[in-house]
N, C-alpha and C positions, 0 to 999 in steps of 0.2 A: 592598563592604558589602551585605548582606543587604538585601533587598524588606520592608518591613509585609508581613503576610500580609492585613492590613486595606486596605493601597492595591492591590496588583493579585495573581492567582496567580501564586505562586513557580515558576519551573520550571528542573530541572536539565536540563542538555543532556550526557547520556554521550555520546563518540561524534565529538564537533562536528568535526571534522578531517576526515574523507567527505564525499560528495558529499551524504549526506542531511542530515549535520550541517549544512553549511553553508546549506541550503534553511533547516532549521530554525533556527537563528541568525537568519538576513533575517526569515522569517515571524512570529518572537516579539518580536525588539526590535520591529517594527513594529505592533505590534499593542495594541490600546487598553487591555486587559483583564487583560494576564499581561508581565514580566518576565525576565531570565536572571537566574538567584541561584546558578547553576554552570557551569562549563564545565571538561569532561573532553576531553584528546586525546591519545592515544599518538604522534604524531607532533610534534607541538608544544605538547610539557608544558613549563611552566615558562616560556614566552614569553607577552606580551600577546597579546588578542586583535588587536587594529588593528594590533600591529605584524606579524601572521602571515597577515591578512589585509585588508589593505587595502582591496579591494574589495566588501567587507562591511564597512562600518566603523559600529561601534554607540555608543552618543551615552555610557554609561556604560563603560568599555574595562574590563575583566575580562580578568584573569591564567588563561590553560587551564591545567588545574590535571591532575594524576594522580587516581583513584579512590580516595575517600575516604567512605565510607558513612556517618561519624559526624557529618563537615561537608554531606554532600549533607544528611542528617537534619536539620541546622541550621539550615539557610538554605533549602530547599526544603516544599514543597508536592508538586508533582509530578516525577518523571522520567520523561524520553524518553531510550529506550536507542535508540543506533542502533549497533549493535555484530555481529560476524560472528557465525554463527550458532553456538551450544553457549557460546557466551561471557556473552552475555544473562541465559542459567537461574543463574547462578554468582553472580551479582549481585542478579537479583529479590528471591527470598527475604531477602535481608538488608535490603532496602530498605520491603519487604513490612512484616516483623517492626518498622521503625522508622515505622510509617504514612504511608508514602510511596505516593501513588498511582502506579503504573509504567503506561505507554505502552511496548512494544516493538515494534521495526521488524523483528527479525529474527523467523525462524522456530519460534523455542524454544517458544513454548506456543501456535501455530495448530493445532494439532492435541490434542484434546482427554485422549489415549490418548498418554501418556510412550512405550512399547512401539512407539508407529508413529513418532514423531519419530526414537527411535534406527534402528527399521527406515529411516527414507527417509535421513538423516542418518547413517549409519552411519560417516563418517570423523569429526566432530564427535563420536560418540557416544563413540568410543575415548578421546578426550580429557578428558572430563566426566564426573563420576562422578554423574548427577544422580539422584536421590532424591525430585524437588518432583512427586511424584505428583499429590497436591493441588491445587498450584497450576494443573497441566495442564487437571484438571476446572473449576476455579472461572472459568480466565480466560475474558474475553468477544472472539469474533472481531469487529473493527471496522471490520466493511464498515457506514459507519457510517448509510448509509441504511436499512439493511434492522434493525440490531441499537443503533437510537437508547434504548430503553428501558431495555436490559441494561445499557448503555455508560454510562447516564447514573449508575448506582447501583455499577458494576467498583469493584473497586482496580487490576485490571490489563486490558489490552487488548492482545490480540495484532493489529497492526497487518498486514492480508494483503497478498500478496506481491504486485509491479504486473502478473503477466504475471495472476492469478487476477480483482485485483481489474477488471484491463477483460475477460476470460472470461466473471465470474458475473453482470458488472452486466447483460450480455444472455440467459446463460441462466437466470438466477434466477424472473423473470416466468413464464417459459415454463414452466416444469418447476414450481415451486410450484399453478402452473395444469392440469397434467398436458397439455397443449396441443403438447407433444413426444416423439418417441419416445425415452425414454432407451438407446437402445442404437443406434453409429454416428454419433454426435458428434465431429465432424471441427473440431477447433481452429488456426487455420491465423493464427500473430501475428509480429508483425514488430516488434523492438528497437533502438533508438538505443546508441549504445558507454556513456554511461553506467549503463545498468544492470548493466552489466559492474564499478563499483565506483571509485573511486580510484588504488588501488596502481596500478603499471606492470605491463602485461601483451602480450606480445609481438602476442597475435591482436588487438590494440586498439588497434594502433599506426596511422598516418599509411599509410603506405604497405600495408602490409596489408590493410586492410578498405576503403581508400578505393577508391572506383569496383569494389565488388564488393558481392556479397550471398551469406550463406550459411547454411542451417541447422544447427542444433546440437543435443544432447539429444535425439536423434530419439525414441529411444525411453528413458522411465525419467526424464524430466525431472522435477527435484524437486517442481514446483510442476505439475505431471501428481496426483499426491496429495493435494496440498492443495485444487485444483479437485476431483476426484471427491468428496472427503470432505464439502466442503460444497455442493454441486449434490446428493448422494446424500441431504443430513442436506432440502432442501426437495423433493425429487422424492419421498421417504417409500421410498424402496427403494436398493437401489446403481446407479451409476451410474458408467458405463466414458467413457473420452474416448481419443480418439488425438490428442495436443497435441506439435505442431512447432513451437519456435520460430527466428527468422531474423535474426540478427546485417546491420543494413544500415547503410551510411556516414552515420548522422547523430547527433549528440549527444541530444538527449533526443526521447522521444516513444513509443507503442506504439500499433501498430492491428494491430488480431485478427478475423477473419475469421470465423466459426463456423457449420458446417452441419448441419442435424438435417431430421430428417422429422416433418412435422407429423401430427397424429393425424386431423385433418380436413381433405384434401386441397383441399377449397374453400374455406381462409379464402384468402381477397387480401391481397396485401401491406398495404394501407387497414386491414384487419382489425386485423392484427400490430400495426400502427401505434397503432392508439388502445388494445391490450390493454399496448401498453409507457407512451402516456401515462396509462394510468389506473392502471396499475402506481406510476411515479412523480410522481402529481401533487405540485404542490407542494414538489418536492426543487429548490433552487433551483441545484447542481451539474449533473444531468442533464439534457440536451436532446436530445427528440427529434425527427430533423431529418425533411423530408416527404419523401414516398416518390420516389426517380429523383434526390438528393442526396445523396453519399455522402462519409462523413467525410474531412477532413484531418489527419494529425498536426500539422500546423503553426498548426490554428485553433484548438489547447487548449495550445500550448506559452504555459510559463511560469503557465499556470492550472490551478486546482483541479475542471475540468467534465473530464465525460465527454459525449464525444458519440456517439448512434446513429442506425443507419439500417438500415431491412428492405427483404428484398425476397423475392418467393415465388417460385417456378421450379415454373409449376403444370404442366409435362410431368413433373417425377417426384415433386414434392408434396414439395421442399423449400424450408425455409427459410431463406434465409442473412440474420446478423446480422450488424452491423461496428457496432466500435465502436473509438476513438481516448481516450487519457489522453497526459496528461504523464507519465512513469514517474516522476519526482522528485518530483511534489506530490501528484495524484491518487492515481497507487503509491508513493507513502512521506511526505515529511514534511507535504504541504499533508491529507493524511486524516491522519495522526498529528493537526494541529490541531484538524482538523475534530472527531475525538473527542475531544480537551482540550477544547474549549469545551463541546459535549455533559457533560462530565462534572463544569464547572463550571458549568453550569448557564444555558447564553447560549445565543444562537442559534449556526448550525450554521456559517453564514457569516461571520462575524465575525472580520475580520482575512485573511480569502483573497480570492483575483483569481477574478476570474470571465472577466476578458476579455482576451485576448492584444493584443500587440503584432504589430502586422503591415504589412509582412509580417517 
């Protein structure tokens, strides 16, 4: 049965059968303010919820249903698309057109310019025949610290991707600052096997990846773009990155390394440190940890924070930043939330973890 739109936000969940889906599921039936009023899953259409997943089990059980644009329009408010990439654009528009506010996860409209999506996307682009010029320009990127204004007034939000969103959240301060050299940006992040996805996939297996660590995408990685584009759009010029990232034996989690050359070779690590908390004051996801403390992926797992930590290397006047997310919540559905409540109008935190389980 359908939600009042007068008791909480309606929200459609496309998608829910992935790994984001499912984050998304736990974080909404939980949550004070908002609802499921749909559930879409290509893998288990037409089954209950509780009975497909038990270990999520939601107090009102909901039948995962196939895509149906005319019922999502009925019964929703909002949708979260968490859906493979070029599949998303296919959908929006029609959702768009029935005054559905859309949240998407995947890459379809982070990039402002239709033209570079098909450029980075190129095997997706063969498949889609997509047209939503428009919509490329209109959506708002939902880093949703930095772009709270925009976000709050969107109909859509392109949700950025986990390896950019823990990237930007330490070179954004800097480079909006001009406070680094944009050129020789050394990106050095390290991946848990689920941002690799759900389906089965051989290099993700058990024996494969366990007690090994290995780079991927060395050069040309998709989200090598989506970083430059928006590091270029606050540094006011373009801006190059060499981004490697590194498949290692653990389920969730990303820490990213990041090295640049400071423009003023005498700031101190101390320095960095209070231009990143004056950066983020009062963002109650970001913590900046004290200098000579350097993050864990496993003290954000299961939460919505990002943590950081600088440090200066004043023999050749660089700076390295590190910074740790959850891939699942921070990069994907706990910031999907984070913007649904920005765009309803609540505070930012409402309905996320802040604090892990540990160990």
């Amino acid at each position: 049965m359908a939600l009042s739109k007068t008791d909480v936000g309606r929200v459609a969940i496309i998608g829910a059968s992935g790994y984001g889906g499912l984050q998304l599921v736990k974080l909404i039936s939980e949550h004070p303010q908002f609802g499921i009023s749909y559930l879409a899953g290509e893998r288990s259409a037409g089954k209950s919820w509780n009975f497909s997943n038990p270990f999520i089990e939601i107090n009102a059980d909901i039948k995962i249903d196939t895509i149906n644009v005319d019922q999502i329009a009925k019964v929703s408010d909002y949708a979260i698309l968490s859906l493979p990439n070029g599949l998303a654009s296919q959908l929006t528009p029609l959702l768009i057109e029935k005054e559905i506010r859309v949240i998407d996860l995947s890459a379809d409209y982070r990039f402002r310019s239709l033209e570079k999506w098909k450029e980075v996307y190129s095997a997706e682009a063969l498949n889609s025949q997509r047209k939503d010029y428009d919509l490329c320009q209109e959506a708002v990127y939902g880093f949703s610290e930095e772009f709270k204004n925009e976000i709050s007034k969107s109909r859509l939000i392109a949700c950025p991707g986990c390896y950019p969103t823990s990237c930007l959240s330490v070179l954004i301060p800097f480079l909006k600052q001009g406070l680094i050299e944009s050129e020789g940006i050394i990106v050095d992040a390290k991946s848990g096997t689920s941002g690799g996805g759900r389906n089965p996939k051989v290099e993700l297996s058990l024996s494969e990846c366990s007690e090994s660590i290995k780079p991927y995408g060395v050069v040309g990685h998709r989200h090598t773009a989506e970083i430059e584009s928006i590091a270029s759009q606050f540094a006011g010029h373009e801006v190059n990155i060499q981004f490697t990232p590194h498949l290692v034996p653990m389920v969730r989690g990303i820490l990213s390394t990041v090295y640049a050359r400071l423009r003023d070779p005498g700031l101190t690590a101390e320095d960095c440190k209070i231009v990143l908390e004056a950066f983020y004051k009062n963002q109650s996801f970001i913590k900046i940890l004290p200098v000579g403390i350097y993050p864990a992926t496993k003290w954000v797992k299961n939460t919505n924070k990002i943590m950081i930590s600088v440090e200066v290397d004043q023999r050749n006047g660089r700076i390295v930043l590190m910074s740790v997310i959850d891939n699942l919540l921070k990069g994907q559905a706990g910031q999907a939330i984070q913007n649904l409540n920005i765009m309803h109008g609540l505070d930012q935190d409402i309905g996320l973890p802040k604090n892990t389980f540990y160990p």
